[in-house]
N, C-alpha and C positions, 0 to 999 in steps of 0.2 A: 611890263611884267606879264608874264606867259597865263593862261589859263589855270594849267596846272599847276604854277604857284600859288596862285592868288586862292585855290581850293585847299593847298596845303596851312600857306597861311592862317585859313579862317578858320580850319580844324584844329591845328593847334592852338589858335589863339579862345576859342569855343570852349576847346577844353580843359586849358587853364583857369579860366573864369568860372567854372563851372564845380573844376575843384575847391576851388576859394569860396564858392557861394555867391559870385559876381552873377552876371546875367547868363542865361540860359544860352544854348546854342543854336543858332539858328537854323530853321525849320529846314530841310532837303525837300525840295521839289518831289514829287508824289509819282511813281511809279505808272508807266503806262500799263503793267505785265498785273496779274495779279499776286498777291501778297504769298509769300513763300507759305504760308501756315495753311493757304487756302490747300495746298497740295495732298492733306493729309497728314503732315508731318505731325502737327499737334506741337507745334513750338513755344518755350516760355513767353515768349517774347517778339515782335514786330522786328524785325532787321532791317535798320534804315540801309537803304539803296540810291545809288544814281539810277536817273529816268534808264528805262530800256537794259537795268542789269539784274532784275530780280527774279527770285525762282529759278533761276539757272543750278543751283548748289554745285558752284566753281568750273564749271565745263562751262569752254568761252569758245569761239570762233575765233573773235581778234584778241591781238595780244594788249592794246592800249586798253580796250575794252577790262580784260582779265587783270590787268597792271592795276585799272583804275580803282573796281571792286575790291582788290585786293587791300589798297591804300585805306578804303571807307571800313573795312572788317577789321583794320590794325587799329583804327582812331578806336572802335568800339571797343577791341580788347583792352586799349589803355582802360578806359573809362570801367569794364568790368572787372579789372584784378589780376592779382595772383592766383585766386581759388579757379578763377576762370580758365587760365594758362595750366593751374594741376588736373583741371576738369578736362580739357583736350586734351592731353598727353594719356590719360586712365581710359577716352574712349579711342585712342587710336592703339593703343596695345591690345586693350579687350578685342576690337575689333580685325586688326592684322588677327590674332591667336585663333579668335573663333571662327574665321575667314580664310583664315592658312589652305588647307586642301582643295577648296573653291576655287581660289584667286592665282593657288600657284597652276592650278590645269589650267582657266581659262591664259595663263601669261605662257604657258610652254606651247599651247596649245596656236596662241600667236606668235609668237618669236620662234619656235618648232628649235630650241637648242636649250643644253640642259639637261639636267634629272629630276624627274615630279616630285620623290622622295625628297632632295634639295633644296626645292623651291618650298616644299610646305615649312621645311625646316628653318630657310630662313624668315620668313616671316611668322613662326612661332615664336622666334627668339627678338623680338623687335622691343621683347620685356625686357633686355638688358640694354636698352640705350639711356642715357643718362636725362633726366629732369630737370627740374624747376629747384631741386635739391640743389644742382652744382653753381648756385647765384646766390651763395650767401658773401653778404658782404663784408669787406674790412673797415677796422676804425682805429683810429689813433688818438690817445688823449696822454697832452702834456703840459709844461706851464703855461703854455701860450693858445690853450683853448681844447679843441676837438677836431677830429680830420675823418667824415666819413667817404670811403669810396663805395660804389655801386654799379654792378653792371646793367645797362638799360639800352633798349633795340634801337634797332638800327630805324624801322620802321617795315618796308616790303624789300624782301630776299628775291630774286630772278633768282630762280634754279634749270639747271640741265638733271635729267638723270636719263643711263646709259637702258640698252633693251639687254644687257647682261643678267640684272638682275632690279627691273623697272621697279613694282609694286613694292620690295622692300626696302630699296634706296628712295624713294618718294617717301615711304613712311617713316623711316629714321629721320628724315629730314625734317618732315612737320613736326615730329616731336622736340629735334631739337631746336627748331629756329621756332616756333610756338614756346615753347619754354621759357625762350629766353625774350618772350613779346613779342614776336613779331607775326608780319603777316609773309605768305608766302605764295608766287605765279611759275608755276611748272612749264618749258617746254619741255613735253619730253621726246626719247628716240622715237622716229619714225615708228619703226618696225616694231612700239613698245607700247604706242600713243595708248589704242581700243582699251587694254588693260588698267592701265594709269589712269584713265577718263573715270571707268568705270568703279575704284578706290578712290578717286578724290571725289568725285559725284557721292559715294557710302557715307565714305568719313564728313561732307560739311554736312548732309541729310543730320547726323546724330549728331553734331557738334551743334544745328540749328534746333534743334529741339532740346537740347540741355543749357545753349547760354543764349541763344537766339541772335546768333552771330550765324551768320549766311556764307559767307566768302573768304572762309583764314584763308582755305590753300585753293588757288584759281589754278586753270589749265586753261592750254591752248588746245585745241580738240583735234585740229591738223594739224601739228605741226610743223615748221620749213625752216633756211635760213633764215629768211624774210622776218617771220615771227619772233624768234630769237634775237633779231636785231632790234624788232621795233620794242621788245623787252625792257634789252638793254640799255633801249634809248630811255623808256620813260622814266619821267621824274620823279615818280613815287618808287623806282624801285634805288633802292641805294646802295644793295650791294647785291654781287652775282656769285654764286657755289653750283660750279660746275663737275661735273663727274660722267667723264669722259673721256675719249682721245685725245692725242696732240693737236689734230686739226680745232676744234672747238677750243677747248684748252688755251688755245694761241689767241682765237678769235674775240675770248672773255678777257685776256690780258692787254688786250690791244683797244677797248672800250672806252679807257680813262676812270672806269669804276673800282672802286679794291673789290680783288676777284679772289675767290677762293677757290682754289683747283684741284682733281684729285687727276691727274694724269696717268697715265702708262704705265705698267711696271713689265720686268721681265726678272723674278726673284729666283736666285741662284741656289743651291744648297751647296753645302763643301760637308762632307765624311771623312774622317780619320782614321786611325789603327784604335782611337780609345773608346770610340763609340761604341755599343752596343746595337750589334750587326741588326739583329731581329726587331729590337724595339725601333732601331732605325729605317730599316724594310716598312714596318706597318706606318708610320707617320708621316713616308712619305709616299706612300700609297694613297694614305687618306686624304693629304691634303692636294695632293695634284689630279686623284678622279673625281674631287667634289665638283658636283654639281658641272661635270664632265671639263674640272679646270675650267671654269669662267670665271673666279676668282682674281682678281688682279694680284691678290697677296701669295696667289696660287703656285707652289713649288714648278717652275718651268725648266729646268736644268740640273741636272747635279752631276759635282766634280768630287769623285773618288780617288783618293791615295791606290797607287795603282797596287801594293800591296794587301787590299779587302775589298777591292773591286770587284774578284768574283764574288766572294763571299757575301756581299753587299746585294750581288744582283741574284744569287741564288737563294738569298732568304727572302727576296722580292717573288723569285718564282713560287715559295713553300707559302706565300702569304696572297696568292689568287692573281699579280701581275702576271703577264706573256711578253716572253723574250720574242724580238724580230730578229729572222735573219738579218744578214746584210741584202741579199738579194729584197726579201718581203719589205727593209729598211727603205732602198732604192724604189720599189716602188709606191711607198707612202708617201717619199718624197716628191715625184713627179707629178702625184697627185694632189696634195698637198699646197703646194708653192708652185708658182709662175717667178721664173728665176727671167730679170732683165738684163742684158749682157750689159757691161759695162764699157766707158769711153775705152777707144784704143785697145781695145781685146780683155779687159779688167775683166776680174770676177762676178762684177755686178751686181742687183741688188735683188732678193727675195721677197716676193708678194704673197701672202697668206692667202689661201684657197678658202672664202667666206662659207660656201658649200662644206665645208668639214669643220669651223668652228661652231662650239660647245654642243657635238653631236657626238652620240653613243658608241666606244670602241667597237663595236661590230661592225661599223660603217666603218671607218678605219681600217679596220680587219680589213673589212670586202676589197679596198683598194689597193691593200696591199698583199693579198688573193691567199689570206686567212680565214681558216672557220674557228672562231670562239670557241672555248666551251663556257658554259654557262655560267653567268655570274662573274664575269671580267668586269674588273673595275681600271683597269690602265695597261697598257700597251708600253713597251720600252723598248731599246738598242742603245747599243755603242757607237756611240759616234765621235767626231774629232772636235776640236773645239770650236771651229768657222762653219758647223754644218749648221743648215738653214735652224733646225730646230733648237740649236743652241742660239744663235744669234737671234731669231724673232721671237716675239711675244704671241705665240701661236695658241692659246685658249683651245685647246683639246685633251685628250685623253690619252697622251705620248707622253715618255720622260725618253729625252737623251742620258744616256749615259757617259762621262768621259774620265778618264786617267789621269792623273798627273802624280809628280814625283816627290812633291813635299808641299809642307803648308806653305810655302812661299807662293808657290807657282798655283794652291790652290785658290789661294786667295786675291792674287792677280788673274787668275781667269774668269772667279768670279765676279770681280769688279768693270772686268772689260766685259760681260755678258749682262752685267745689270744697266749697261751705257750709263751710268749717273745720276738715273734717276731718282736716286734716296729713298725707293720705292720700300720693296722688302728683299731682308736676305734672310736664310737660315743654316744651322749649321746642327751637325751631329758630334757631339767630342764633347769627352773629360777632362780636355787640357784647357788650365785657365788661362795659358800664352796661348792658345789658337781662339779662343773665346774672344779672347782681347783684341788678337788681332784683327779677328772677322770683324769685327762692329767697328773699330774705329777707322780700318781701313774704306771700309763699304759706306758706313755713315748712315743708316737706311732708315727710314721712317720706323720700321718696325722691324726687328732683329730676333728671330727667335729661336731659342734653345733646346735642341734635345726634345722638340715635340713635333706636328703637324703645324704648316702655317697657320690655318682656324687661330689656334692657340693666341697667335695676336690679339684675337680681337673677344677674347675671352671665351673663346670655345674650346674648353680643355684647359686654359692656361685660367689668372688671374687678370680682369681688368673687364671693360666697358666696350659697347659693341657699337658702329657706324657703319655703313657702306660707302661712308664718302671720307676719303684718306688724303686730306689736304698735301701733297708731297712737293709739285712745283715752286709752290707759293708759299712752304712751312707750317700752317698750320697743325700738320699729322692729323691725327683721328679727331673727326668734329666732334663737338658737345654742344650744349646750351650756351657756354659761356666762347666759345667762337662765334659767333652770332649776334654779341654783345659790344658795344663802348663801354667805357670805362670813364664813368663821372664821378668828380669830387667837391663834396660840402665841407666848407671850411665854417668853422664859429673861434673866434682870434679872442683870447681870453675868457671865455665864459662857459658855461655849460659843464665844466672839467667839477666835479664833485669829492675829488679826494684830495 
């Protein structure tokens, strides 16, 4: 039996006994480091530690290290509650909201893509991720007794989160996998790490001072493959929610652990003759320059009925977009993309220019040897349906524009542009046959209506907010209760009172 068994074992078995009023659990070996309270924090409470893990508040070097901490801060959250689990989630909102303009300059400031105004926004809105509220349980009572179910953690989550939008995809995540009990080890993106350190290091400081629990949400502080792998390996982490590319994405599904994924998208729009032209211009303005299209749910395409095509793109210009020539088009494009020639003289395939994602249409502009005027929020042209920017998932501040001739052919091109990914589509129209048909042909995690994408995730629209959009793997938009088993107590004639 492995080490890290035989620690899991005795935690568990520590803390059953313990609930019962059996024997006490036995003592942890005594910290070489000094005691987290000594730092100043003024903590409830002592936070039992493994030797060599304490006073760190979740910033780790190694990942076994970070895995392991993390596993001893879940035992402790069993053993403090529900109140404990509503008490983190109230200091990670308070704190994202009061921290929002901080935290988003110091992440734009690292990752240098993006808009400041964006980034605060999304982590002001980290109040709309779902609770400790969505784990209420079912019960069944019949002749033959009572039947409760319950949702209860997994124990330590391995998380990826992306440098698209690092600090508020970390923080959605600790609320919701903390919600649902668990404890939680971050690698995060490279190019995101400094930011993400610097929020999980806030958030355990206040989390150890109000339940004296040290370690919910651990980090790797470099993070590498390497790290990510030794993650994945340890025992204490039981399950992985990645949010990411397809590279990674692959890498979490190929572990042997159920992995939760929130992969790729490339979300299409389709417009029709019933739409309204104007309200349609602004929605998808707003959803394709947010936060300069780093959005994965973020409008990348749309295919116009060639009949309101103009009119479509001329209420886009009366609404602050700029039309590119073709010429200004072509030269976006060479800049943009590294086009690889394909076998036997083929077409080949198209590489996104890293240097122009989630960077400020001006810079766009300059390469395709435009001067702004001020206050651009997205850039657009006509393009055909194989042009690079229709077919890649290019996270800038471009909309392709293209034509087509019915809703047949609109909605088969938008499903050949979303490659299958189930990701997101949207559509403009008052027809409830093209409504229809867009969502059940597409299938998309998230399908929206007559608005800006945001709107999915309740910005504008109705519903619940995550940065991590389970699509490869099914889950759709995470909550507390993704993060959860599902266990059932059974009592076989008794306990049934009517």
């Amino acid at each position: 039996m492995s080490a890290v068994n035989e620690s899991l074992i005795r935690d568990v078995v520590a803390e059953v006994l313990s609930r019962l009023g059996g024997a006490p659990a036995a003592a942890k070996p005594a910290s070489s480091e000094p005691a987290a309270s000594s730092c100043g924090c003024g903590g409830k409470g002592a936070a039992t530690s493994a030797p060599g893990l304490r006073g760190k508040f979740g910033v780790f070097q190694d990942a076994n290290e970070a895995s392991a901490a993390a596993h001893e801060s879940f035992v402790q959250l069993q053993k403090a509650g529900v109140a404990a689990r509503v008490k983190i989630v109230e200091i990670v909102k308070a704190m994202a909201e009061a921290n929002a303009e901080a935290w988003g300059k110091i992440e734009l400031e690292e990752t240098k893509i993006g808009r400041l105004d964006h980034k605060i926004e999304k982590l002001k809105i980290i109040k709309l991720v779902p609770g400790v509220e969505w784990l209420r349980p079912d019960a069944r009572s019949g002749d033959h007794g009572i039947t409760l179910e319950e949702y209860t953690p997994f124990g330590v989550v391995g998380a990826v989160t992306p440098s698209t939008h690092s600090i508020p995809t970390l923080s959605g995540n600790i609320v919701n996998i903390c919600a649902a009990g668990n404890a939680v080890v971050f690698n995060p993106h490279p190019s995101a790490a400094r930011c993400a350190a610097l929020a999980v290091r806030a958030y355990n400081e206040a989390i150890y001072r109000e339940t004296g629990i040290e370690n919910i949400a651990t980090i790797i502080e470099k993070p590498s493959m390497e790290s990510f792998a030794a993650m994945c390996k340890h025992e204490a982490v039981r399950i992985l929610l990645v949010t990411g590319g397809p590279g990674v994405v692959k890498a979490a599904m190929q572990t042997g652990k159920r992995a939760i994924c929130a992969g790729p998208g490339n979300p299409p729009v389709y417009v029709d003759d019933t739409a309204c032209m104007k309200r349609a211009a602004k929605a998808i303005i707003q959803g394709a320059s947010y936060d300069n299209n780093l959005l994965c749910i973020g409008e990348k395409e749309v295919f116009a009925l060639e009949n309101i095509a103009d009119k479509l793109m001329a209420q886009m210009e009366q609404n602050g977009a700029v039309k590119l020539t073709n010429a200004q088009l072509d030269a976006l494009t060479q800049a943009a993309f590294t086009i690889t020639p394909g076998q036997g003289g083929g077409c080949g395939h198209a590489r996104v220019n890293k240097d122009f994602i989630g960077k400020d249409p001006s810079v766009l502009a300059k390469a395709a040897g435009l001067n702004l005027p001020a206050g651009t929020q997205l850039l657009f042209a006509e393009t055909d349906a194989n042009h690079p920017f229709v077919v890649e998932e290019q996270m800038m501040p471009f909309l392709p524009i293209t034509r087509v001739k019915s809703l047949e052919e609109g909605v088969a091109r938008s499903l050949e542009a979303e490659h299958g990914y189930k990701h997101t589509s949207i559509i403009h129209s008052h027809d409830i046959e093209a409504l229809t048909a867009m969502g059940r042909t597409l299938d998309t995690t998230l399908f929206i209506k007559n608005g800006p994408s945001m709107a999915g995730l309740g910005l504008g629209g109705e519903g619940y907010l995550s940065f991590s959009i389970a699509t490869p793997t099914g889950e759709g938009v995470s909550n507390p209760r993704t993060f959860t088993r599902v266990r059932r107590c059974v009592m076989v004639d008794n306990l049934k009172i009517y």
